[in-house]
Structures are given as C-alpha cells and as structure tokens.
C-alpha positions in Angstrom: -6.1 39.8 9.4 -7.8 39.0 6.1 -5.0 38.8 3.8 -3.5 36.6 6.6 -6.3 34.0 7.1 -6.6 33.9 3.3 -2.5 32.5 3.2 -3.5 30.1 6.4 -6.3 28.7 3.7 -3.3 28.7 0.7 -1.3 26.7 2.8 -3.9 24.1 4.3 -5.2 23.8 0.8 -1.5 22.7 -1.0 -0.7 21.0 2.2 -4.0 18.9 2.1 -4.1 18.4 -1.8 -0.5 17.3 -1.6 -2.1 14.2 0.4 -4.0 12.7 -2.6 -2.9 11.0 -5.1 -5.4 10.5 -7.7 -9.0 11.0 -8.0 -11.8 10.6 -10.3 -15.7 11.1 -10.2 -16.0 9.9 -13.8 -18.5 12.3 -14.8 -17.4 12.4 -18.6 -18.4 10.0 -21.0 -16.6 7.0 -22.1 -18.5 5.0 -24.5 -19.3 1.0 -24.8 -19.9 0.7 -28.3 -16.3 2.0 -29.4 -13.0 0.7 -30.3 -10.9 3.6 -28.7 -11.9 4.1 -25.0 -8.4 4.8 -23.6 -8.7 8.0 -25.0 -11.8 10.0 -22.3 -9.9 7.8 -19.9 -6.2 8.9 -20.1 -7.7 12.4 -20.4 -8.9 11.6 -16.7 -5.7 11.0 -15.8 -5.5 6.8 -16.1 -2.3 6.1 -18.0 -4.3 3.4 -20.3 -7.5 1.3 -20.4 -7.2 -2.1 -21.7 -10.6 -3.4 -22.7 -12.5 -5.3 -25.5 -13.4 -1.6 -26.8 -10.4 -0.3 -26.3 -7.2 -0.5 -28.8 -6.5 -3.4 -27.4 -9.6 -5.3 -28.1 -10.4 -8.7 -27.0 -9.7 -8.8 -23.7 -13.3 -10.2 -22.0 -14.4 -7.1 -20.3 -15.8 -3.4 -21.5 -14.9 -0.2 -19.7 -17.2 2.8 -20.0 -19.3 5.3 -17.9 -23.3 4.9 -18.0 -25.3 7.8 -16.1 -27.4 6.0 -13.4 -30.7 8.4 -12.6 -31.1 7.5 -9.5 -27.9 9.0 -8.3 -27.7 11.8 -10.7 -24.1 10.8 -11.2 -22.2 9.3 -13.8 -20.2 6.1 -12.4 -17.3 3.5 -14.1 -18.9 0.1 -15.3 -16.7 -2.7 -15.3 -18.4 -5.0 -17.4 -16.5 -8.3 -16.9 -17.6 -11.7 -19.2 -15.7 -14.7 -18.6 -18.6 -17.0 -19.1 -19.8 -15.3 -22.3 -15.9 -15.5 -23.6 -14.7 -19.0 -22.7 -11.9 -17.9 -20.3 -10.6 -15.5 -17.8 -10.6 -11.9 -18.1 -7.5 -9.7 -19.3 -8.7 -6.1 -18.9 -8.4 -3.1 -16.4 -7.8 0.7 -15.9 -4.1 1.2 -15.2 -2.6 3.9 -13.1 1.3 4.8 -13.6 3.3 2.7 -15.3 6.9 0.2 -15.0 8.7 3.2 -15.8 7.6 5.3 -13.0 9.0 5.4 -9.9 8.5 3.6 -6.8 6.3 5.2 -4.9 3.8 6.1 -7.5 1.7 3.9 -5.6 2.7 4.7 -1.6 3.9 2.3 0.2 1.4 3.8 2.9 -1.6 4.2 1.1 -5.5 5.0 1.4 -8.1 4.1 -1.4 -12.0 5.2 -1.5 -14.5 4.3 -4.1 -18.1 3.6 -4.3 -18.9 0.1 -5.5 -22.4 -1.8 -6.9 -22.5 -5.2 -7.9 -25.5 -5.1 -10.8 -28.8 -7.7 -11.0 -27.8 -11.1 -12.3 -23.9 -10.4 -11.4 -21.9 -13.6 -9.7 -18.6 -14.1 -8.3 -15.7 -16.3 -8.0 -12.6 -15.0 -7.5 -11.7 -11.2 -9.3 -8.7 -9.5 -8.7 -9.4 -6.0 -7.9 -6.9 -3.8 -7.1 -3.6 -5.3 -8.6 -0.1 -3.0 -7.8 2.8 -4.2 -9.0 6.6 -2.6 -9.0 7.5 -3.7 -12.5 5.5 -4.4 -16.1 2.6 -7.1 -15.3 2.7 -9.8 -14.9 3.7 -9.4 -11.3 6.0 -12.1 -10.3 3.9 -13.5 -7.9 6.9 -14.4 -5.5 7.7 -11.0 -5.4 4.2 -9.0 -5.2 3.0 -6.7 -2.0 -0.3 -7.6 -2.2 -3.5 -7.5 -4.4 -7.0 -6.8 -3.2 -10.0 -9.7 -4.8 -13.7 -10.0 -4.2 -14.7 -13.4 -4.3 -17.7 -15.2 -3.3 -16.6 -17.3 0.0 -14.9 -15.9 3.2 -12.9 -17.8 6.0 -14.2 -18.2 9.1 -10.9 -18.2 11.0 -11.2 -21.9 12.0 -9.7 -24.5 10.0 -10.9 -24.6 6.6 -14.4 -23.4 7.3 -15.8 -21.0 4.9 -18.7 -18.9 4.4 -20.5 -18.1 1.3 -22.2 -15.1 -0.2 -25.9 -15.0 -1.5 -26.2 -14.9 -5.2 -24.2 -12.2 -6.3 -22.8 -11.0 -3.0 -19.1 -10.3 -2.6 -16.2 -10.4 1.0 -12.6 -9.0 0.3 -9.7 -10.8 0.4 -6.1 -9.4 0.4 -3.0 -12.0 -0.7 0.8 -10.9 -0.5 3.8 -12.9 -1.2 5.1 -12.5 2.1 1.6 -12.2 4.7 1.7 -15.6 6.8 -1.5 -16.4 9.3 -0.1 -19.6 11.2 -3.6 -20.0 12.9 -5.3 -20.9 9.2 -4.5 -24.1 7.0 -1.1 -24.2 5.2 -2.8 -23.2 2.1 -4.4 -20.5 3.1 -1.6 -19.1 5.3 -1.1 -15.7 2.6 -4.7 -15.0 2.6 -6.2 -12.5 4.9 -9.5 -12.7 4.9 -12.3 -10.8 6.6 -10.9 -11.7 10.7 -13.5 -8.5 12.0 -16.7 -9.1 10.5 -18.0 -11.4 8.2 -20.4 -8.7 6.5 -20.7 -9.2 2.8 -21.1 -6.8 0.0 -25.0 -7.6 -1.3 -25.8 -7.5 -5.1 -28.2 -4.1 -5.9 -26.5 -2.5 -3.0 -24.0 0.6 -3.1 -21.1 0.4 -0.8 -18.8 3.5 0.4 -15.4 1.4 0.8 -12.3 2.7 2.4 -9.2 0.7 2.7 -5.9 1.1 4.2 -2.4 -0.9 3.1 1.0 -0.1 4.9 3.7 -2.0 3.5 6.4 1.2 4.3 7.8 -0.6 7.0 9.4 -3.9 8.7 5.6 -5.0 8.8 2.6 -4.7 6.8 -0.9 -3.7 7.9 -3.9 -3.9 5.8 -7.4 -2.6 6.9 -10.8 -2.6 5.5 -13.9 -0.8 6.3 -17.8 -0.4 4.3 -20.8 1.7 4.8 -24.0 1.0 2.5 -25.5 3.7 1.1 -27.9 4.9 3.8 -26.4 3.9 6.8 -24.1 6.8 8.7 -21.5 4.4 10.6 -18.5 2.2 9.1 -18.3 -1.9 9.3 -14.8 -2.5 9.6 -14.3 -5.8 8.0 -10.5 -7.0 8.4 -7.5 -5.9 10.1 -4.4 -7.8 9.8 -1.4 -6.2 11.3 1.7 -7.7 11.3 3.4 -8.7 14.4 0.5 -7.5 16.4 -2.7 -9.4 15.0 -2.6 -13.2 16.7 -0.8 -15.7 14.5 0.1 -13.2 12.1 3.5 -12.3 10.8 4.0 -10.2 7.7 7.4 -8.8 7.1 8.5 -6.5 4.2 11.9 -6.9 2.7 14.1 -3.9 3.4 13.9 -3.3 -0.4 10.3 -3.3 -1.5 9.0 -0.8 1.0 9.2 2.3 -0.9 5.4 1.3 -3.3 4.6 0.4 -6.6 5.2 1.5 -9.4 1.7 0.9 -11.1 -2.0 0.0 -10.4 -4.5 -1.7 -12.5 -8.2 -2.2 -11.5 -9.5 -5.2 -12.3 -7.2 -7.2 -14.5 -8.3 -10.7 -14.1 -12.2 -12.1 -13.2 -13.0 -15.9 -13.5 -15.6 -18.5 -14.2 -19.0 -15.9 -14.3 -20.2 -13.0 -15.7 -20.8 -10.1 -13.6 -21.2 -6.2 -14.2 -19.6 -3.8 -11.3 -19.9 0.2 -11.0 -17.5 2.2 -9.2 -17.7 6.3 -8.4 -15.5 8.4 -6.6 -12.5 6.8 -6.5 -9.5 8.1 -4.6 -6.0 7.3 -3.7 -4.4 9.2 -0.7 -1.5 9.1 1.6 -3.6 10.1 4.9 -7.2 9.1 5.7 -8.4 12.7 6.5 -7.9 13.7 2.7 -10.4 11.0 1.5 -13.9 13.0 0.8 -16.1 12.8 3.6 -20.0 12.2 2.9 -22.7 14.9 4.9 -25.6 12.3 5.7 -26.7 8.8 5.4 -28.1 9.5 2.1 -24.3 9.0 1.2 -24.7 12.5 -0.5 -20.8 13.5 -1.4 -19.7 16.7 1.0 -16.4 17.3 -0.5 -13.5 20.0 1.1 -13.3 23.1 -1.3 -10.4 23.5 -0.8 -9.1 19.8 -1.4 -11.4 19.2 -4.6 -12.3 22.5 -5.6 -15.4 21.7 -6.4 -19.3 20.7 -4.9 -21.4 17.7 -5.7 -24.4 16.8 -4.6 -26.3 13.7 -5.1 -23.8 11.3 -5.5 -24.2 7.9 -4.5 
C-alpha cells in the first residue's frame, strides 16, 4: 500500500510539474553596479538579459535583484529611465528565443508574478509582457498580443478614460487581430479593463494572475489581482472572443500553436519609474500556479510541484 501511494505521488508530481513552464523566485543575486548581468540571469534559466549593465549596455533600464527586509525575499527590479536618458527604453529579460519552437510560449498560457510599483515611480505607456513568434521586432501586423501598464484605462463608453493616481497602473492587452466594435475606431485592438476599473496603487504589492488563449479560432484574455493582504481576487478584464459583447477576435489557422519567445519589459516611455517583481511563473493550467496560505500573501507552494518551502514572501 505504501510503495503504491508513493508511485500515485511520482506520477502527480511529473504529471503536475509537466504543467509549468518556467519559474523563478529570484533569490540569487544579480548586481546593479556591473557590466555583465546576463550571466546570474541565464543561470536562472532566462535565455539573455538586455540592460544598461548588461553586455549590451546602453539600453535605458537596469536589471538586478535587491533583498527587500520587509518581505525577507529577494525580488527582480526593473529599473526603467526614459526621462533620465532622453528616449524610450530598449531593455528586458528574454525567455526562449527565434530559434525555438512554437510553442515555447503556449498558445494557452497562465502567468503569475508579484509586482510593486516603487515611491516616486510614474507611468505612461510600458510594454510588459512582449511574445513574439520570430526575432523582435515583432511585426506588429502579425503579433498575438502584448500585455502594457499604462496610466489611463477606458471606461467602455466612447472615448472616456480614467486615470491613475500618481504612480498607479491598469493593464491593457493589444493584438493585431482583437476588434471591440462598441469602442472608438482607434481603440478597437485595445482591451482594456471591461470588469473592474481597479488600479494597481504605487507602494502597494499585487499577486497578478493572467490567462491568454490564443490556441483556437478565438482568443480569450483574462486578468485578475489580489493586494498583499487581502484573501480574494479582483478580476479586472475578460475579453473573450465571440462571446464578450461587441467583441470578435479571431486567430489565423496558422499562428495558434504560441510564441516562440518572451521578453519582459522591452519598451517604457516618457517617465522614470522603478518596478519589482517576485515569483514569477509561466504554466499551461491554472491549478499549477503556487497558491498563497493567508492574506499575509505568505507563499504556500506544492512540494511536490516546486520542491521546495518558502515562507515570507511577499
């Protein structure tokens, strides 16, 4: 019965750890104050990091980890400086590669990080999560779709918009092919938060979870945060083709097997602004994402998915 329960737990744990993708606490140290930062990061598992202290150099934004007390955890800064530089922001963490196969990133795909917008921080537009099926740049007639923060959020009538506070963020999604007939023209490939209009406060951590389904004749995108602290999800958006009023996005035949690479951010304009991230994860199904035990936000991770326990995460 015992050497029999043991295989049932050998099975769920493959079968489970089959689901994710890629993961990454960051608790190693990758420095600031360097000129060869790709290298703690590829050892994570990133394919490359493109930053102003990388081997790159120059590109308007730093990538390190920075151990923040109060969560006795290290996390990711994404230190992004378009103001202080002149111009927009070249830089990101990039995961696969135009080599790799379709798929790398799934067509069907789950993401969950932890994110914290720092004192002083301000928005504009930031690309985010950027996929694309070839090398960048992504020809933007062809693209799935590509996750920003930005400071302003439609309201779902007309042009009508509503702004963040001072260093407050919403989520926007664009794809080449997403059409909402009941917005403007110009704002037809923007889906925007149509659930709640919640934002993302500055000094404020933010459990995130995010769905994108472009594996089929239409795409669905969902998004959902829970500030540190509070036990229940805020879904925000949720825009599913064919089934979400005025809203039609259809995926041709040909792109619907994923991406072949991710990069996170790539490209922030107009202000400076400093984000953290932790525990990011990328997963075909929603019940491999780690669950947290209380509304602390303290990390209670499956043994037998992460093979590991942490405890007083953000």
């Amino acid at each position: 019965m015992i050497m029999r329960l043991v295989f049932l737990a050998m099975l769920v744990a493959q079968a489970s750890y089959a689901a994710v993708i890629f993961e990454d606490d960051f608790e190693y140290v990758a420095n600031r104050n360097v000129t060869d930062v790709q290298i703690p990061f590829e050892a994570a598992g990133w394919t490359d990091a493109k930053a102003t202290n990388s081997d790159y150099g120059g590109s308007g934004g730093y990538l390190y980890t920075l151990d923040n007390t109060p969560l006795n955890s290290k996390v990711l800064v994404m230190e992004s400086l378009p103001t202080t530089v002149g111009g927009q922001t070249s830089y990101h963490l990039q995961y696969g590669d135009s080599t790799e196969p379709e798929g790398t990133i799934p067509a069907n795909v789950w993401f969950q990080f932890w994110t914290y917008a720092t004192p002083g921080s301000q928005f504009e537009r930031q690309k985010f999560l950027y996929p694309c099926h070839q090398a960048y740049n992504c020809p933007t007639e062809t693209y799935l779709w590509i996750l920003y923060f930005q400071e302003s959020d439609l309201t779902g009538v007309g042009d009508e918009v509503v702004t963040a506070a001072t260093g407050g963020r919403f989520f926007r999604l664009q794809s080449a092919y997403s059409n909402y007939s009941g917005g403007e023209t110009w704002n037809a490939a923007k889906l925007f938060q149509n659930v709640s209009h919640t934002e993302m406060a500055v000094s404020t951590w933010y459990l995130v979870k995010l769905h994108i389904d472009t594996s089929g004749a239409q795409g669905t995108y969902e998004v959902w945060i829970r500030a540190r602290g509070t036990p229940t999800w805020t879904k925000l958006a949720e825009w599913i083709g064919g089934t979400t009023p005025n809203f039609d996005w259809p995926i041709p035949a040909n792109q619907r097997n994923g991406n072949r690479v991710l990069a996170i951010p790539t490209t922030v304009d107009t202000y400076d602004s400093t984000t953290y991230m932790d525990d990011f994860v990328m997963a075909t199904t929603e019940e491999d994402l780690p669950t947290y035990g209380d509304a602390t936000g303290d990390r209670n991770f499956s043994p037998v998915l992460n093979l590991r326990v942490a405890q007083g995460e953000p």
